[in-house]
N, C-alpha and C positions, 0 to 999 in steps of 0.2 A: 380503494384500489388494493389488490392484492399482488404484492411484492415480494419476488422467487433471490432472497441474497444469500449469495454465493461465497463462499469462506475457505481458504487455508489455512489449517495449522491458526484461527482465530477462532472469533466470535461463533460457537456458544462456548467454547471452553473457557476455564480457569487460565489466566494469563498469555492466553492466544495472543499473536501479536495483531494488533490492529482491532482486538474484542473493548475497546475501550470508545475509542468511537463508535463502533457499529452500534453499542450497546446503545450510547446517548440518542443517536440516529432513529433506534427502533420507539425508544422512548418517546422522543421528540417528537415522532410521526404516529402517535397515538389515535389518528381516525383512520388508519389504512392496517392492513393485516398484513402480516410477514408469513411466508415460510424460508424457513431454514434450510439451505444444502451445507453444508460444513465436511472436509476432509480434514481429519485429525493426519497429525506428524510422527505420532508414538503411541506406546503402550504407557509410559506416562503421565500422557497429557491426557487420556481416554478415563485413566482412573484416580485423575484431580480433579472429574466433574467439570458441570455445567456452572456457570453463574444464575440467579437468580432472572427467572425471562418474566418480562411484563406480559401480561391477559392478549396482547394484539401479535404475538406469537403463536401462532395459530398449529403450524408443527413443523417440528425437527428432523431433518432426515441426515444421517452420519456414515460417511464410509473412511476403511481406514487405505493411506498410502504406501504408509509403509510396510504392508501388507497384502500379498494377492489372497482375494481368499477362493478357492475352488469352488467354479459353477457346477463341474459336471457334464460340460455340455459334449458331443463328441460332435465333430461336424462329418458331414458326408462329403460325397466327392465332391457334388457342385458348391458346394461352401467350401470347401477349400480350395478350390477354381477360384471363387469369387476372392475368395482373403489373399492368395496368393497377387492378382492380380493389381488388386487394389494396395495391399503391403509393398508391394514392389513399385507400384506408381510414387507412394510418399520415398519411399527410400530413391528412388530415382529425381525426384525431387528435391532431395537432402544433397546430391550428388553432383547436381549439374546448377543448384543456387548459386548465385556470386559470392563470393566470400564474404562474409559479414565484415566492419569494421575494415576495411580493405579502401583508399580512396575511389572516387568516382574519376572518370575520364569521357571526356566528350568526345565525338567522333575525331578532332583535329589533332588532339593531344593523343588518343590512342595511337594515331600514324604515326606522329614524332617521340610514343616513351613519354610524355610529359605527364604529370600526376598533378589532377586540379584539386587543391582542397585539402591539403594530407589530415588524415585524421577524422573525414567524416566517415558516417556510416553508411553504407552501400546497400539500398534498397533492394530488395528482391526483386526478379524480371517478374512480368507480367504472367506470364508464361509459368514458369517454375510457379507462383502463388498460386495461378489456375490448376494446376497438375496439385499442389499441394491440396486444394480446397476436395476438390473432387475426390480424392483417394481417402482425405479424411472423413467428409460426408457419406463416401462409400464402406468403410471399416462401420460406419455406426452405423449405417444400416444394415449391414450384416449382423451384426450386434445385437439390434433390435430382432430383425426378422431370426436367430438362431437360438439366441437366451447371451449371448455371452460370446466373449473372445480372449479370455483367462488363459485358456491351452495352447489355442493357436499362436497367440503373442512369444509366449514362452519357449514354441517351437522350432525343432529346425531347420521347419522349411520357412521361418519368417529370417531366420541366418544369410540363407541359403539364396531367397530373394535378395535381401541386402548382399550380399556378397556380387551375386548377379551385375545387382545396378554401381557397385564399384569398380566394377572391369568392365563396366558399358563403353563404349563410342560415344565421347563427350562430357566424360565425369570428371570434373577435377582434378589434378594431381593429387592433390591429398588423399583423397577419397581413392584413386585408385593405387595409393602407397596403404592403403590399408591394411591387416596381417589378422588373421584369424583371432589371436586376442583382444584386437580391436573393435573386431567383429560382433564380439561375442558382449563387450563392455556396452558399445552404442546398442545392439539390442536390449541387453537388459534395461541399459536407459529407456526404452522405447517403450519397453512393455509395461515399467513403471508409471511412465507420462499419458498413454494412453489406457491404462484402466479405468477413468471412470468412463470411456465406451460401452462397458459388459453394466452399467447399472443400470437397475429398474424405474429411473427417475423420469424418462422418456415417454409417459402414458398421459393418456389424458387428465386423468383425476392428479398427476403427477406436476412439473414444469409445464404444461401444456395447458395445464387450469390459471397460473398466474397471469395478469396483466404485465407486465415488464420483469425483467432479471437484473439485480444491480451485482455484478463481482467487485467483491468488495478488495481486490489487488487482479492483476492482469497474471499468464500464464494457466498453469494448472487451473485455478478459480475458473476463470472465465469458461473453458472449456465448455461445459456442463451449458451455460448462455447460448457458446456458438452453438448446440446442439437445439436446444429449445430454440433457438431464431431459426435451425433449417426445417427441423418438424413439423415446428407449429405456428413460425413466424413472429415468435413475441421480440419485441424490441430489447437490446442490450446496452445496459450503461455498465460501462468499467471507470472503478475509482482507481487512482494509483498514487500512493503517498513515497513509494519507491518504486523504480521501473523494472521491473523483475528480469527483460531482458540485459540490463546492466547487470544485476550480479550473474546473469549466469556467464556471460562474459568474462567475469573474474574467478571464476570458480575453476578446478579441476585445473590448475598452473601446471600441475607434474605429468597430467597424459600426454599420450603421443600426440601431435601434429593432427594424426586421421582424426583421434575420437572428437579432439577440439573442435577440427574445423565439423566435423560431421552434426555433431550437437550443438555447436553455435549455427547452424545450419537450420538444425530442427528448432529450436527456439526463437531465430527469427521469423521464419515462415508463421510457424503460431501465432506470434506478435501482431504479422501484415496482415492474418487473418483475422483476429483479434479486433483490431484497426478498423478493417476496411468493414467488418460485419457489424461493431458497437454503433447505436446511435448517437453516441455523445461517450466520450473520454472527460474522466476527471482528475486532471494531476492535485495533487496537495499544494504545489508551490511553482514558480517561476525554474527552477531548476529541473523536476522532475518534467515539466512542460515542455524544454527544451530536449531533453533526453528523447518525448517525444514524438519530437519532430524530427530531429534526427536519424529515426527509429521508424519513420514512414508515416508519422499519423497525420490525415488531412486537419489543417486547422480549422475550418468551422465546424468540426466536432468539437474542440476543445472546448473546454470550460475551463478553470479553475476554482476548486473552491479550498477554504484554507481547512485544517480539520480545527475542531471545536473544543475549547477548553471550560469545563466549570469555573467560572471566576468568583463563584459565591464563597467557597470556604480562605481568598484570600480578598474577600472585602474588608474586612475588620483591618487589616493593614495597611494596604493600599488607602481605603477614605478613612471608613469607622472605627478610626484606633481608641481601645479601651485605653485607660489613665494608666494605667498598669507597661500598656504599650508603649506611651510615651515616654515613662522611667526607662525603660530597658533601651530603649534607642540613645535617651542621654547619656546613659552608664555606659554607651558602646562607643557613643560620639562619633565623629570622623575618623574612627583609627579602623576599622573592620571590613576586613574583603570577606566575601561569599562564594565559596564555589560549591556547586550542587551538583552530584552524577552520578551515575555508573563510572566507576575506577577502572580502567584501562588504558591502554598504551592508548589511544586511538583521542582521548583525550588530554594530552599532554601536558600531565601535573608538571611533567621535569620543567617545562619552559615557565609554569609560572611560577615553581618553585626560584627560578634561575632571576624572574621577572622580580619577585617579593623580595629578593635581598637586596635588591636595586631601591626599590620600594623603604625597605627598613631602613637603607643608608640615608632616604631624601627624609622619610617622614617615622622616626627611631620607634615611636608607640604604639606603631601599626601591629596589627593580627591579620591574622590568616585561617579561617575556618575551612577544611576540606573537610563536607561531608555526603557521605554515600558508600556505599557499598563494593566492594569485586566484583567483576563478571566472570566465574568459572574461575579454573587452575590460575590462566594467563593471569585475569586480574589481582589477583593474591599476590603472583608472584611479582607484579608491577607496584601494587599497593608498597610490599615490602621493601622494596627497591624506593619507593617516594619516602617513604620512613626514613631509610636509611641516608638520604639525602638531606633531607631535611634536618637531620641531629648533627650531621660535618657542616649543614650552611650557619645553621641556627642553635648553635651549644646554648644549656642554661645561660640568662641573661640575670638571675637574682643578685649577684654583686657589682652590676654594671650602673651605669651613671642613669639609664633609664629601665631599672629591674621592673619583669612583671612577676618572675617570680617561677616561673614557667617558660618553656620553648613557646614563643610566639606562632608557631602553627601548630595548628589541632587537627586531626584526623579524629572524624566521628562518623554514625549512624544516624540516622534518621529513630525518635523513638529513644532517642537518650536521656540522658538527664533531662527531667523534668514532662520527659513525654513529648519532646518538644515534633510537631509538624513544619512541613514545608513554607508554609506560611511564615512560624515561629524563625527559621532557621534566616528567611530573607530580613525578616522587624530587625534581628538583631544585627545584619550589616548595612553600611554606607552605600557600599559599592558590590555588586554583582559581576563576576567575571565568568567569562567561556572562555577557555585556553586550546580547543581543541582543532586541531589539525583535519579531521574527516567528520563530517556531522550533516544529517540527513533535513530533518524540521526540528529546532532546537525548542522542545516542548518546554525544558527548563525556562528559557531565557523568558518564555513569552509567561512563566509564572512569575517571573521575577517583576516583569512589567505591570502583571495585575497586582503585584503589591506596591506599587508608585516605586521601585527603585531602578537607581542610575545602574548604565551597563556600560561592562568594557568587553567587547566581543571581537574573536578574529574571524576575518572575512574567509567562509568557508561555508560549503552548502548553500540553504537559503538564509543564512542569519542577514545578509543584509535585507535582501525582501521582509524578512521579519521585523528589524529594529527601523527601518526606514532611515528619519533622521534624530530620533531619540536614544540613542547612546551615541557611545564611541564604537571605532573598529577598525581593527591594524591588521596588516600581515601576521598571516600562522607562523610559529618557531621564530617569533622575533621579542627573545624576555627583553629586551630596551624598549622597544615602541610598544609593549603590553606595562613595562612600568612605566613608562612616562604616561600614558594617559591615566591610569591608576592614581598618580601623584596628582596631574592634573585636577582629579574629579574630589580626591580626600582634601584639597585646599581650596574648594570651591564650594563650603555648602548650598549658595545660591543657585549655584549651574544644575548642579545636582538634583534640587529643588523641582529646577524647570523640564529636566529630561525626564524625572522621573516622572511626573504629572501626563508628560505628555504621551513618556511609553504607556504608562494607564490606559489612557485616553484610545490611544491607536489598540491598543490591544484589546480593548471591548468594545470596537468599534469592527476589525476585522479578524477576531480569534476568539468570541464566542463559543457557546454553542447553540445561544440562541440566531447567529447566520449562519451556523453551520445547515440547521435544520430545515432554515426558511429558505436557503440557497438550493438543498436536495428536493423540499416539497417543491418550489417551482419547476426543479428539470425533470421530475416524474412528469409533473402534469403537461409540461411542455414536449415529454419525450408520447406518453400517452397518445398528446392531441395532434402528433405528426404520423401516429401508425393505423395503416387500415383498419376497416373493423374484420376481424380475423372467424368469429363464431356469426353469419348473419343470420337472422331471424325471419324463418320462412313462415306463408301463409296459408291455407288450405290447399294453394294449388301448385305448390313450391316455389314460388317466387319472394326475391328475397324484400324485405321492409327495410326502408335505408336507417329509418329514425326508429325503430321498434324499440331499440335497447339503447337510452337517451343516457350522456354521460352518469346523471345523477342516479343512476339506477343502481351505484352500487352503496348510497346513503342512504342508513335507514329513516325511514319517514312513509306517509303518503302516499308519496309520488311513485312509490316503488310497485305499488299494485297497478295493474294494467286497469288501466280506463278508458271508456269507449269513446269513437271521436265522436262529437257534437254533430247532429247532421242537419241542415237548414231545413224549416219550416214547408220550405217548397220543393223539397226534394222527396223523390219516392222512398219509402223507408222499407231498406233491406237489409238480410241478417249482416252482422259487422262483422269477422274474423277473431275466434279469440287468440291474444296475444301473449305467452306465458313471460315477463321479465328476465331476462337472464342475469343472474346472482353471480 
């Protein structure tokens, strides 16, 4: 099978987010051939290079976002007829959608003011999606048939339409509170989001030659999919480890009124089209699943699959502890917590810092390992701040009744003394904690598991779907119910014993990356074996052969060369048709 996966701002670059699975994914699927679309984020990220692509990377094609780069193209009158009309359908579209995030109301409650449901999300009409699908399907084909729409986008008669459809009859308030700066901001958005329309990915020998498209995150990614399923009809699978219409949701807090609702506008509609055009949706988790259902997506597309972790480089801890392993756990004993991250507010040192002196009061010998790194200025500046916390909770203890000699919490790196790894850093604690207030798929937690250790986690994102019933888990911002289970677990070594075995267990049973792999090879071939055959195979006299180009036609072997049918003994023998395999 040849697989068209689709990337932002990840996989094939250097620290892409989300290039970590992909990567394993493409590995894993070692008898099917990949091509690469990828849009880079930066000038950056473009000259940190590729990762290392395994042999079934067949090729790589790269455009950048943050970037227009000049086609050239000038259009004539009738192309700008056609983009005028079509640019003004999506912006009229953007204009007359129901407000995103807005409650829903049934016909009974709209007559009485009653508001059903506060807080859900309000699906696009049928209508407006229609109008959206069309204007966008019509922009790329202009696209196609002109070379490009780089100019047009940038122009001021795509303003000027938008402007138009904000003072229409039946635009929203917002939309029609809109003000020329407004204007001018949601354009630029527009011109940004819809660039990869003007690329040459749209050819046969292009998207058009792949057997399915997997977008490996929903939005911008996908796009490029929707295009190849109007083209050429190839089936779309979108993964989503985060739902990317939730952050655009949260984003851009200081614009006005108009540009919010206008581009929360345009990012929904994307999404329903997204939706409604993927053969199958894949959230990472039970959270990101509900996000999209919320968000309009029919559930028998859903799937879920968990993303995949290598559990090999924390075997040695988890089962096969060296002797060596063993020492270093006794010299730790039950006195050792573990927190492992990215340093930022968002993971809230201060409450387990607040949590740990509660901790030190119940059990005096304990430690405290914080290690990991800042993310950016913010980080640093919060690091410094847990620093300086930690020195007024926890002054030297070397003259006290239970001296170690040292401040009982450490602030480290990963790569410190000793060289030590992820692996190393979990052998050396009892207990593993998550203290974090906002957290997406808590990749740490589910390392901590592969190393047999106990968990004390607050209930946030999907960490319960992750830990099931193999830790602990309390309210966020609660340092009492984060120490008491803490205490709990440090005078327990037997409980301990049993959670952690069993987090193992559940963790390479559904956090792999050997189900990661088996779970995507079946919805390829399950997604495959529900789409028409798209290229038929005609016979001298143009009629099409149903069976000509048989599944297996795309493994090398045999079978792959055409051979003639067998004709019975008693039948008249005439010429057979030859039949060339389609590759």
């Amino acid at each position: 099978m040849r697989i068209g996966l689709l990337t932002e701002g990840g996989y094939p670059y250097v620290g892409g987010e989300g290039g970590v699975w992909c990567d394993r994914l493409v590995r894993g699927l070692d008898r099917h051939e990949f091509d690469v679309y990828a849009f880079s984020t930066g000038q950056a990220q473009e000259d940190a290079g590729w990762v290392e692509l395994p042999p079934q990377v067949q090729r790589v094609r790269t455009a950048p976002l943050w970037v227009a780069e000049e086609d050239g193209v000038v259009h004539g009158r009738r192309a700008r007829r056609r983009f005028t009309e079509h640019y003004g359908e999506l912006a009229a579209a953007l204009c007359t959608a129901a407000e995103p995030g807005t409650a829903q109301k049934s016909g009974t409650a709209q007559r009485r003011g009653i508001a059903e449901k506060p807080g859900t999300a309000q699906k696009p009409g049928t209508a407006e999606a229609d109008r959206f699908a069309n204007a966008l399907h019509g922009l790329a084909e202009l696209a196609r048939d002109e070379g490009g729409l780089v100019a047009a986008l940038r122009s001021e008669q795509a303003v000027r339409a938008l402007e138009r459809a904000c003072r229409a009859p039946g635009a929203r308030r917002a939309a029609r509170d809109a003000r020329v700066p407004d204007l001018l901001t949601v354009a630029d958005h527009l011109e940004r989001a819809l660039r990869p329309l003007s690329l040459d990915w749209y050819e046969e020998d292009g998207l058009g030659a792949v057997d399915l498209c997997h977008a490996a995150s929903g939005g911008i990614a996908a796009l490029p999919g929707l295009l190849a399923r109007h083209f050429f009809g190839v089936p779309l699978v979108v993964t989503e480890y985060g739902v990317r219409l939730r952050t655009h949701y949260l984003t851009r807090p200081d614009a006005s009124p108009a540009v919010r609702s206008l581009l929360a506008a345009f990012h929904g509609l994307l999404t329903a089209e997204t939706y409604r055009a993927a053969s199958y949706l894949v959230p990472g988790n039970a959270h990101a699943r509900r996000w999209q259902e919320r968000c309009g997506a029919d559930r028998a597309k859903l799937r879920t699959i968990h993303p995949g972790l290598d559990a090999t480089p924390f075997a040695r801890v988890g089962e096969d502890r060296r002797p060596e392993d063993r020492e270093k756990q006794e010299h730790a004993g039950p006195h050792t917590l573990v927190w492992l991250g990215r340093v930022e507010p968002a993971k809230d040192l201060v409450s387990l810092l607040h949590a740990f002196a509660e901790v030190r009061a119940a059990e005096p010998g304990t430690r405290l390992r914080i290690v990991g790194r800042p993310s950016g200025p913010e980080g640093e500046a919060y690091l410094g701040h847990c620093r300086a916390l930690a020195a007024q909770l926890f002054p030297d203890e070397a003259d006290g009744p239970h001296a170690v000699g040292r401040n009982p919490v450490s602030f480290e790196e990963l790569g410190g003394p000793g060289a030590e790894t992820t692996a190393d850093v979990h052998a050396d604690g009892a207990v593993t904690v998550l203290s974090s207030v906002v957290e997406g798929f808590p990749v740490g937690l589910i390392e901590a598991m592969f190393c047999g250790r106990a968990t004390v986690s607050t209930d946030v994102g999907a960490v319960v779907e992750v830990i099931g019933g193999t830790g602990l888990v309390v309210p966020p911002r609660n340092p009492r119910a984060l120490a008491e289970a803490c205490v709990s677990l440090l005078r327990d070594p037997e409980r301990r014993a049993r959670l952690g075995a069993a987090a193992r267990a559940r963790a390479l049973e559904l956090f792999s990356v050997e189900q990661n792999v088996a779970a995507f090879r079946g919805l390829y071939l399950e997604t495959v074996a529900r789409t028409p055959v798209r290229r038929p195979v005609l016979d001298g006299a143009g009629d099409p052969q149903p069976f000509a180009a048989p599944a297996e036609a795309h493994v090398p072997g045999h079978w792959t060369e055409p051979t003639p049918r067998a004709v019975p003994t008693w039948a008249v023998e005439t010429p057979e048709p030859v039949t060339e395999t389609v590759r």
